[in-house]
C-alpha positions in Angstrom: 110.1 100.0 18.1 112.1 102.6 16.5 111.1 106.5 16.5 109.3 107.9 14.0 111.6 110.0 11.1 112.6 113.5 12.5 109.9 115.5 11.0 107.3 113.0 12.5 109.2 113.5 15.9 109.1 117.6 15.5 105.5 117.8 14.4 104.7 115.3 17.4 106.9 117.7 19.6 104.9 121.0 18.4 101.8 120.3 18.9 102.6 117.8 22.1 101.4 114.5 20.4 102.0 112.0 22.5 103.5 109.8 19.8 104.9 106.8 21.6 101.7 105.8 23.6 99.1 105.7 20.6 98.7 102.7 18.7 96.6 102.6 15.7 94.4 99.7 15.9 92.0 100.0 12.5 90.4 102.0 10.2 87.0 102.6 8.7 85.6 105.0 5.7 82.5 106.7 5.8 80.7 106.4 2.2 77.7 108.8 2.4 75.1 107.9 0.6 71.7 109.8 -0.7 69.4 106.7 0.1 70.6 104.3 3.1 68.7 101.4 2.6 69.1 101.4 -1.1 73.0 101.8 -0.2 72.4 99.0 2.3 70.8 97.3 -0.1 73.4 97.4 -2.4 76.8 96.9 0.0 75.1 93.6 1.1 73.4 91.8 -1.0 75.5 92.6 -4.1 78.6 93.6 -2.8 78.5 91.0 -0.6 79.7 93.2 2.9 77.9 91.7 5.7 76.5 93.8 8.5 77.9 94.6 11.9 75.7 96.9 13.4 72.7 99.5 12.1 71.2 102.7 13.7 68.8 104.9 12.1 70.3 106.3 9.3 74.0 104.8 9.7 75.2 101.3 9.8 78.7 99.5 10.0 79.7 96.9 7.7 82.3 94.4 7.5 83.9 92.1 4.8 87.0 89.9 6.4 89.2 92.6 7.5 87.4 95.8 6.0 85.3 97.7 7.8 82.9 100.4 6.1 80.5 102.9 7.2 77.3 104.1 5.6 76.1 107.5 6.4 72.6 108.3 5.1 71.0 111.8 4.7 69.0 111.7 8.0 72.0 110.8 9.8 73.2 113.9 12.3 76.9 113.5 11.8 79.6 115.0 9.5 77.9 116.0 6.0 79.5 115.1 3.3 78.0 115.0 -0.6 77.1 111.1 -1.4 79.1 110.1 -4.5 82.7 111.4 -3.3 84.3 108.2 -1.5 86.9 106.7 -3.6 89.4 104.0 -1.8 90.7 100.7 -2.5 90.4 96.9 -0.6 93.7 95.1 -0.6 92.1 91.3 -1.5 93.8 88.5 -2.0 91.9 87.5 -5.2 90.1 89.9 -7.7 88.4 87.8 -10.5 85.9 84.9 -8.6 84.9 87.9 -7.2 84.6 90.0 -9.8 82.4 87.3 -11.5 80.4 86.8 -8.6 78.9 90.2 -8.1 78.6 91.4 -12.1 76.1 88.1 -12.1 74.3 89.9 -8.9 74.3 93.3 -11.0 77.1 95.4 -9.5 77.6 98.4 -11.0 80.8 98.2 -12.6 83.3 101.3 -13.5 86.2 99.6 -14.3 86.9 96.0 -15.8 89.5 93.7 -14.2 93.1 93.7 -15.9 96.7 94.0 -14.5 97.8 97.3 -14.3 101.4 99.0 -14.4 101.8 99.4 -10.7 102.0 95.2 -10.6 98.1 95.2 -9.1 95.4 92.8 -11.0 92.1 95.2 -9.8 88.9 96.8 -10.9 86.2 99.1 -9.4 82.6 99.6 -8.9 80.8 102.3 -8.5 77.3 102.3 -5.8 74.1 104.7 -6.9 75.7 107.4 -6.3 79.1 107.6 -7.6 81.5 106.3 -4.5 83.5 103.9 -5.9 85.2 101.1 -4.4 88.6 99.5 -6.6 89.3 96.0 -5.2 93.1 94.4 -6.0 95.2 91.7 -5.8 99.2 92.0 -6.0 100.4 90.2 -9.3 102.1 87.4 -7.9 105.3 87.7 -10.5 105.3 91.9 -10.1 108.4 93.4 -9.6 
């Protein structure tokens, strides 16, 4: 394993980081939403997530590898305003998909096409405005 580039190593060193004996195992985003069990609704039954665990107001839901969070109103966490959650699922195919969930009603912000940066993708929004781009490399993209 080779160190980390110098200015990783100083920032480490700064604020004693103990940068060697972390490893980063995954990663989930927190979509807050105005109406959890619309949002739930939604994320599951159109999106097609499938869920991993639900409390109250919050609720952890997983797709293959991706893991996502819904964080209702009544939950007593971090506040955030619902509709501000933008990120993007790496996937290994775009357009079955893609047909899949417009037939279920997915609220779509952005038709498939390949794009510049050598990614086929598209994006959907939920209710309230987070929106979620899912891509596939172009398999000829240089």
């Amino acid at each position: 394993m080779g160190l980390p580039n110098p200015f990783t190593r100083r920032v480490c060193q700064v604020y004693a980081i103990p940068f060697l004996t972390m490893k980063t195992l995954s990663t989930a985003v927190v979509i807050h939403v105005s109406d959890f069990e619309r949002a739930l609704n939604y994320y599951t039954n159109i999106l097609g997530f499938t869920e991993d665990f639900k409390l109250a107001d919050y609720a952890g839901l997983i797709m293959d590898n991706v893991s996502i969070h819904l964080s209702g109103p009544t939950n007593p966490g971090i506040k955030k305003t619902p509709g501000n959650a933008h990120f993007c699922v790496d996937c290994d195919e775009v357009d079955a998909y893609f047909d899949a969930i417009s037939k279920k009603g997915a609220l779509i912000a952005v038709r498939p096409a390949d794009r510049f940066y050598g990614i086929r993708d598209f994006a959907v929004n939920d209710q309230d405005g987070n929106t979620l781009v899912f891509g596939s490399a172009i398999a000829d993209a240089r």
